[in-house]
Backbone as numpy.savetxt, mean C-alpha at the origin, in Angstrom:
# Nx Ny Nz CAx CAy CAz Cx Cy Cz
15.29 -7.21 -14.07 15.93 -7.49 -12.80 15.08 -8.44 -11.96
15.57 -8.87 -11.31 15.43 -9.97 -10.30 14.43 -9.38 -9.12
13.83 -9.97 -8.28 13.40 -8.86 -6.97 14.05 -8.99 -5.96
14.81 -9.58 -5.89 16.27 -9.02 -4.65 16.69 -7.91 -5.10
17.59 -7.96 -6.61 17.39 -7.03 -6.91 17.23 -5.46 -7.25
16.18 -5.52 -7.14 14.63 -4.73 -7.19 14.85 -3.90 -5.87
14.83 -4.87 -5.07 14.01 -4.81 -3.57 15.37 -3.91 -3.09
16.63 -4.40 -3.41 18.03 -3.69 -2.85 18.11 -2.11 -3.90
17.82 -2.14 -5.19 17.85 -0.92 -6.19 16.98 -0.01 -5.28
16.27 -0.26 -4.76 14.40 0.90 -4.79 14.82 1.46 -3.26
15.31 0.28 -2.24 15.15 0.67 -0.96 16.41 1.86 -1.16
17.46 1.62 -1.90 18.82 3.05 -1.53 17.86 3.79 -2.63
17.16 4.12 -3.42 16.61 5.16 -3.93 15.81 6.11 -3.05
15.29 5.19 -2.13 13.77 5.87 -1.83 14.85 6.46 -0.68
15.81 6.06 0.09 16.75 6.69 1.20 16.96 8.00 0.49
17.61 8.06 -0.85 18.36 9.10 -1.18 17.53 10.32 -1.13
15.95 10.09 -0.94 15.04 11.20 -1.25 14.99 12.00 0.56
14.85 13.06 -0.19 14.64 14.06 1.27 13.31 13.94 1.36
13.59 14.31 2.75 12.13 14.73 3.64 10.94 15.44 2.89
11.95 16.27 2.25 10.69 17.39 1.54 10.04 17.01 0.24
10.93 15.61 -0.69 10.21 15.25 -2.22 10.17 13.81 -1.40
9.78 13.36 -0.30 9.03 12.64 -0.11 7.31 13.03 -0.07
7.33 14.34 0.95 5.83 14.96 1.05 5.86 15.51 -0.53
6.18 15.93 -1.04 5.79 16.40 -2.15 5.46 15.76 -3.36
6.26 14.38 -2.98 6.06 13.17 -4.55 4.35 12.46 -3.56
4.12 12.53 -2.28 3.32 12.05 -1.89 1.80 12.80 -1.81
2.00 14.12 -1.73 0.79 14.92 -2.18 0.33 14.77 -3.99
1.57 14.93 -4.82 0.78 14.58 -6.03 0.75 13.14 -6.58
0.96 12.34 -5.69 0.36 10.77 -5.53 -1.33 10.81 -5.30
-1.26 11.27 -3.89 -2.79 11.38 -3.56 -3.98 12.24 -4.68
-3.37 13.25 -4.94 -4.28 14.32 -6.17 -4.06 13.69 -7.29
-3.14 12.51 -7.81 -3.72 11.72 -8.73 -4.34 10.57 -8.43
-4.41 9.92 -7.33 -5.50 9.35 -6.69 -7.21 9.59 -6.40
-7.06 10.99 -6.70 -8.34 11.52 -6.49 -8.90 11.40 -8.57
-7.88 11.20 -8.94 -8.77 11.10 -10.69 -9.42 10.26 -10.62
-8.58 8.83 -9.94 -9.35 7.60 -10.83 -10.85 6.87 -10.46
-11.33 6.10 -10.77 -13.04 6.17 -10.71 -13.59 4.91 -9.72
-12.75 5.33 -8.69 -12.87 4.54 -7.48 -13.45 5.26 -6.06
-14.17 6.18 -6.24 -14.72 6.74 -5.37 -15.93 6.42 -4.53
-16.25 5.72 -5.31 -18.53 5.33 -5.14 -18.00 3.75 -3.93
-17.11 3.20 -3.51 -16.92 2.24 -2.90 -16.99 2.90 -0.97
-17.19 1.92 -0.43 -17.44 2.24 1.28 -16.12 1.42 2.16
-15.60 0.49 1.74 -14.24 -0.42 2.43 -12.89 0.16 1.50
-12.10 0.92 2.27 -10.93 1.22 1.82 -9.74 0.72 3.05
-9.37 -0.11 2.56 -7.97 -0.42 2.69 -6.55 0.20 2.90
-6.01 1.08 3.88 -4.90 1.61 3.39 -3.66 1.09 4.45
-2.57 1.83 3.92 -1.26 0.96 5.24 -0.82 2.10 5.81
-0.29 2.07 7.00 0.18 3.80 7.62 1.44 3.54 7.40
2.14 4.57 6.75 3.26 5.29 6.32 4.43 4.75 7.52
5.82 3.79 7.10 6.58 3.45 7.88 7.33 4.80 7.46
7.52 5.38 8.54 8.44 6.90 8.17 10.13 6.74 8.08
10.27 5.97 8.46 12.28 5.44 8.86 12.36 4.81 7.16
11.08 4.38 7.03 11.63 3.68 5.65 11.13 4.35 4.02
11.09 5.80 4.70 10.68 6.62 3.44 9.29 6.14 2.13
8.35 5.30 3.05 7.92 5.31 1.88 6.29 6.33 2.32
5.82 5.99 1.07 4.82 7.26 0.81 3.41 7.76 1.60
4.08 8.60 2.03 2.78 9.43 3.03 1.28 9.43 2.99
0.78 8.01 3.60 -0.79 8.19 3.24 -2.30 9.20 4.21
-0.70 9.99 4.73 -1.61 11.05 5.86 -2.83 11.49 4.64
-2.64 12.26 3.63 -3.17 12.67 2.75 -4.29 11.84 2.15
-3.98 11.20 2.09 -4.98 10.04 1.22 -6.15 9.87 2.56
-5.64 9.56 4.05 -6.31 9.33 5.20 -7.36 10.55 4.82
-7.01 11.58 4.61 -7.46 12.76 5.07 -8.70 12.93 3.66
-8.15 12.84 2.57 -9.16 12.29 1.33 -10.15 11.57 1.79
-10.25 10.11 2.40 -11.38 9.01 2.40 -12.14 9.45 4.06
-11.50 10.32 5.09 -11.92 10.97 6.04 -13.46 11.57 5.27
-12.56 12.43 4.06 -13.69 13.74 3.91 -14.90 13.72 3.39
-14.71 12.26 2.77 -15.40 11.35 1.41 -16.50 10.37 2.48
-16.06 10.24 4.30 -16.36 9.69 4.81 -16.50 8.01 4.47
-15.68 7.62 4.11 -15.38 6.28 3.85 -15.21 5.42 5.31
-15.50 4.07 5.43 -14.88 2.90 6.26 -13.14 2.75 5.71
-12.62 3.53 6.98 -11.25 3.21 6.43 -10.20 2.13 7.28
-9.97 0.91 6.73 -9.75 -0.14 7.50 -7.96 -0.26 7.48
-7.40 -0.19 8.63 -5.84 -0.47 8.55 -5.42 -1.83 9.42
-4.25 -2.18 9.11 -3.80 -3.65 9.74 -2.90 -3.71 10.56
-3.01 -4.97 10.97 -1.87 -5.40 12.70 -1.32 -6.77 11.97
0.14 -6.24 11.71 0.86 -7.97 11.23 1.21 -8.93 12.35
1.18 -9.77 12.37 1.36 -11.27 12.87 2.63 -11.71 12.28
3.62 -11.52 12.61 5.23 -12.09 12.19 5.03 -13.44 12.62
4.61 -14.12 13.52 4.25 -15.58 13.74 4.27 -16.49 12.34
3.22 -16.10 11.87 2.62 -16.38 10.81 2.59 -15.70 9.26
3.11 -14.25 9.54 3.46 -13.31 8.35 1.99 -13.20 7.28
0.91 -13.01 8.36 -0.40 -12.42 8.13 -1.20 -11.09 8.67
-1.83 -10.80 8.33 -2.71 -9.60 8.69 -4.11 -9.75 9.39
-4.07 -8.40 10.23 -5.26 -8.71 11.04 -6.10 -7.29 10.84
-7.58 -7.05 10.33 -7.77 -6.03 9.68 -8.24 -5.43 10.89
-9.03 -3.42 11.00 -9.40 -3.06 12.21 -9.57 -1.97 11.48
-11.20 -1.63 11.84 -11.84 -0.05 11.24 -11.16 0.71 11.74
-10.60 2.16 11.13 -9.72 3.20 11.83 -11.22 3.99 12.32
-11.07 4.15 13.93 -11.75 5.01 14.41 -11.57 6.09 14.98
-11.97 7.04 16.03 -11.51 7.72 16.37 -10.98 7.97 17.69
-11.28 6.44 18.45 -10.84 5.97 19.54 -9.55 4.63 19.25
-8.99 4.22 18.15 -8.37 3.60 17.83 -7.33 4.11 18.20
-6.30 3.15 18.98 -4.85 3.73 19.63 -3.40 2.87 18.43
-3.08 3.61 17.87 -1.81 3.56 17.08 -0.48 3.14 17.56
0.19 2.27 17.29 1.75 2.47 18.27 2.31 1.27 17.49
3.39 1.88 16.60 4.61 1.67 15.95 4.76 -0.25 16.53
5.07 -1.28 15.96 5.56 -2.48 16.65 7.24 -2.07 16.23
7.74 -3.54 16.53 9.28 -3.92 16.44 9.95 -3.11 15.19
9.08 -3.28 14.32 9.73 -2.87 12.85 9.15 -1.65 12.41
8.90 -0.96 13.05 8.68 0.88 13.31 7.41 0.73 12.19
6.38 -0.14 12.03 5.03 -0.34 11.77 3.79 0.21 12.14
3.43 1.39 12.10 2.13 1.64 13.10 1.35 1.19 12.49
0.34 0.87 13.92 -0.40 -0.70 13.83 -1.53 0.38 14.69
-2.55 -0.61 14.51 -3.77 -0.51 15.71 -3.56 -1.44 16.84
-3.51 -1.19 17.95 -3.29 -2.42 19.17 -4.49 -2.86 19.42
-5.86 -2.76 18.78 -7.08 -3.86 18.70 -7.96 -2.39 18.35
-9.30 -3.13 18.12 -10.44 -2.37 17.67 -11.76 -3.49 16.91
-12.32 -2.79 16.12 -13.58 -3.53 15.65 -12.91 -4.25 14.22
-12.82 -5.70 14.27 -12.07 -6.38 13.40 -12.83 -6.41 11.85
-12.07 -6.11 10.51 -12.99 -6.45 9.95 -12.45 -7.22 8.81
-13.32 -8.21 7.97 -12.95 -9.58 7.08 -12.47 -9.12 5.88
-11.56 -9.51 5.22 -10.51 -9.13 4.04 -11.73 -9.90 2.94
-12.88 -9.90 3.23 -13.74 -10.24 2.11 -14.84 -9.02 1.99
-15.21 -7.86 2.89 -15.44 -6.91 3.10 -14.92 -5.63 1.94
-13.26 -6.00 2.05 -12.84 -4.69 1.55 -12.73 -4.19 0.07
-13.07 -3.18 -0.82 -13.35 -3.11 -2.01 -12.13 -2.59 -2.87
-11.30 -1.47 -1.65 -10.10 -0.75 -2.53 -9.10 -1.29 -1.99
-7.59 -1.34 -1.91 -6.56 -1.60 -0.68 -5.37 -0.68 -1.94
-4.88 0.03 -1.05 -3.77 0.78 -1.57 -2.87 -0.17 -0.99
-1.76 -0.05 -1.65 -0.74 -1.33 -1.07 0.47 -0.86 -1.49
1.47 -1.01 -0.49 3.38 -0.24 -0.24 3.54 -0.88 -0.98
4.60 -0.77 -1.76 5.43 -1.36 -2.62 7.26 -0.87 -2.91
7.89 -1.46 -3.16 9.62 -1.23 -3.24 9.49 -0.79 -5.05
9.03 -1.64 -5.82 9.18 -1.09 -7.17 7.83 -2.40 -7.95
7.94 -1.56 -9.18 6.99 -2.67 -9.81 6.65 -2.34 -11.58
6.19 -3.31 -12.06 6.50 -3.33 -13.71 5.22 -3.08 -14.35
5.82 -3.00 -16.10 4.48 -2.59 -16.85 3.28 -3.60 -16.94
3.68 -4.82 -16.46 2.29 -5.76 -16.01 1.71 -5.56 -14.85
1.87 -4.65 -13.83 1.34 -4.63 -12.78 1.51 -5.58 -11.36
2.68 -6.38 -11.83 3.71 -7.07 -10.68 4.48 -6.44 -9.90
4.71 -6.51 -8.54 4.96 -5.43 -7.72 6.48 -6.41 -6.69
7.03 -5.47 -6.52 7.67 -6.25 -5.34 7.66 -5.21 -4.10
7.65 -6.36 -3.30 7.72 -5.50 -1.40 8.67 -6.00 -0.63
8.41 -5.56 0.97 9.32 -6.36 1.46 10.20 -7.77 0.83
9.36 -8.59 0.95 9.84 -9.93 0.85 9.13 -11.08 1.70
8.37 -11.00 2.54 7.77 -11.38 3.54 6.22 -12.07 2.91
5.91 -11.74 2.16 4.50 -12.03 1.47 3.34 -11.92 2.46
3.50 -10.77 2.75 2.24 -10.31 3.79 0.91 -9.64 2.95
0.98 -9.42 2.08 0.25 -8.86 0.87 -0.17 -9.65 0.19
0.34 -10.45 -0.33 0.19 -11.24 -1.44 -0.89 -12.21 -1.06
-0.56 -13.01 0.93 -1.52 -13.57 1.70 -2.75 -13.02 1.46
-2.59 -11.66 2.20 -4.31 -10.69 2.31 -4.84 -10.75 1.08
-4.15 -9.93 0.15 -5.15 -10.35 -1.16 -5.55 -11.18 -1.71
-4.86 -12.28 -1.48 -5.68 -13.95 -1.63 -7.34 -13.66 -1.12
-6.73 -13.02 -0.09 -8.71 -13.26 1.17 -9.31 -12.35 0.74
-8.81 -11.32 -0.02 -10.08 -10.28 -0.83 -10.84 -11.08 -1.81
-12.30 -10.15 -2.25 -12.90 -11.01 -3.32 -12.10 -10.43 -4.09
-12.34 -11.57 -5.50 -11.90 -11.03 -6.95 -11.69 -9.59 -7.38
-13.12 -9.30 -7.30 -13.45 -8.24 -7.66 -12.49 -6.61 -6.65
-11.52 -7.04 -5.80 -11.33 -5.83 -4.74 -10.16 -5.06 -5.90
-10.26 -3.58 -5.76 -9.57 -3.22 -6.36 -8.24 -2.90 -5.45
-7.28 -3.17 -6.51 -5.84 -3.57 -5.84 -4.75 -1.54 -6.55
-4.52 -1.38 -6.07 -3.94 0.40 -5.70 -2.55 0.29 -5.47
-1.26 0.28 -6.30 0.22 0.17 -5.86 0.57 1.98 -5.34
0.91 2.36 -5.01 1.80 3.72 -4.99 3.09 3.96 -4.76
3.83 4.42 -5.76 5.12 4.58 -5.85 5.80 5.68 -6.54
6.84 6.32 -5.44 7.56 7.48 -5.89 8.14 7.34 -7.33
8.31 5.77 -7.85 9.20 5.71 -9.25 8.08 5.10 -10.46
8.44 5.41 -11.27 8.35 4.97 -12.37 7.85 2.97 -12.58
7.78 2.38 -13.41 7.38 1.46 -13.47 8.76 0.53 -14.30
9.45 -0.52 -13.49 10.31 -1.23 -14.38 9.64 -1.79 -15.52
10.55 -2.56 -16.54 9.80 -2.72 -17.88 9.09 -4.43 -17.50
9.83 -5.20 -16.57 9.74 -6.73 -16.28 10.13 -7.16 -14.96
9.58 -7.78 -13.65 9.99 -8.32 -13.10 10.27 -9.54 -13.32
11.61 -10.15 -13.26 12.16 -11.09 -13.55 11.55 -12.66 -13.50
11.39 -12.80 -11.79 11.01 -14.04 -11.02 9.60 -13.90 -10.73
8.77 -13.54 -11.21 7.23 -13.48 -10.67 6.82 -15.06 -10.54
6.32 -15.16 -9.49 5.68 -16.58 -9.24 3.94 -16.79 -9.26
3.48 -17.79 -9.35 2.18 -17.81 -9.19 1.21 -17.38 -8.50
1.83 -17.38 -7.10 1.16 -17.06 -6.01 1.22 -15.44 -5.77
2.36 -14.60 -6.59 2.16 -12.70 -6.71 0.83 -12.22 -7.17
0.16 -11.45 -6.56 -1.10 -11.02 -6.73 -0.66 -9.55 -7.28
-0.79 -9.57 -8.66 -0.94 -7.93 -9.43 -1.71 -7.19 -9.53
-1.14 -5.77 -9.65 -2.07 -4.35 -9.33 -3.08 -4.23 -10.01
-4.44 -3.54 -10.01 -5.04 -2.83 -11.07 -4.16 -1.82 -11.10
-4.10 -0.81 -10.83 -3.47 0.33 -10.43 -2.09 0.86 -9.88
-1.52 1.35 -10.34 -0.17 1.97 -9.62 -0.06 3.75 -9.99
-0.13 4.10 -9.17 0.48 5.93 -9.00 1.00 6.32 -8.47
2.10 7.24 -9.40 3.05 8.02 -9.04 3.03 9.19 -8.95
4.09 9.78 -9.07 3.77 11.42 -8.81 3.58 11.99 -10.39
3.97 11.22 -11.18 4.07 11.50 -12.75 3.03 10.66 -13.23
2.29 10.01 -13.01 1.54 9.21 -13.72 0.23 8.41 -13.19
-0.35 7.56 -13.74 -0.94 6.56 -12.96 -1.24 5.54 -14.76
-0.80 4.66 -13.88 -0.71 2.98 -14.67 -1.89 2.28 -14.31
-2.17 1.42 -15.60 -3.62 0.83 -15.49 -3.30 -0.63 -16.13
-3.83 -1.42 -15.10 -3.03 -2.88 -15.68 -4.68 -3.51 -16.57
């Protein structure tokens, strides 16, 4: 399939899921998150949970790299430009949803997308090569350009893995990693 698509298949899936096998496909997301051998790193990357748009609860995971005491860095999009602006989560950091029910940081201590080592990253659906599709917006695809090489790249998703995305272009930046509630994929 195509990633229109993709992007139209995944978004009425992830609707059809209740409240309750959302938290529940999202707790054994995180406890298979805790297998893989990405722990010994200090810059973690994560996105806060758009809740209207069902996707996967990274309260848990927050609460993981909390305990692990990690630098846990979240972002403020720029629709201007359809880029990211990074910001250590602290404990004086003020949260508040933008236009597109996004919680964001409204400023804090900024930090450089060459810094960060892990980034868990939303995704709509994605294949056995580790090609992902999202919004549509290429707000991701930007940031991970500005990571080093070396940053490890983290998909999470309630489904399964398609066999091929259709249209992959040059400029799609693919996963190491994708986990589900059934699995975890290793590109």
């Amino acid at each position: 399939m195509t990633k229109a698509e993709l992007r139209k298949t995944y978004k009425l899936k992830r609707q059809e899921l209740s409240s309750e096998t959302v938290e529940e496909f999202s707790l054994q997301i995180a406890n298979r998150l805790l297998t893989l051998p990405i722990w010994d790193f200090s810059f973690y990357h994560i996105f806060l949970s758009i809740e209207e748009l069902k996707e996967v609860n990274t309260d848990y995971l927050l609460n993981i790299l909390s305990g692990k005491d990690k630098h846990i860095v979240i972002s403020k999009s720029d629709f201007t430009t359809n880029t990211m602006n990074h910001f250590l989560l602290t404990d004086s950091t003020v949260i508040k949803k933008n236009a597109y029910n996004i919680p964001e940081p409204l400023d804090g201590i900024e930090v450089p997308a060459q810094n960060l080592e892990v980034v868990f990253i939303p995704l709509l659906a994605f294949d056995e090569e580790g090609h992902r599709v999202g919004y549509g917006k290429g707000f991701y695809d930007s940031f991970l350009a500005e990571c080093k090489p070396e940053t490890l790249k983290i998909g999470v998703s309630f489904f399964e893995a398609e066999t091929k995305i259709e249209d992959i272009f040059k400029g799609d930046m693919a996963l190491d990693y994708c986990v589900t509630p059934k699995q975890v994929y290793r590109f």
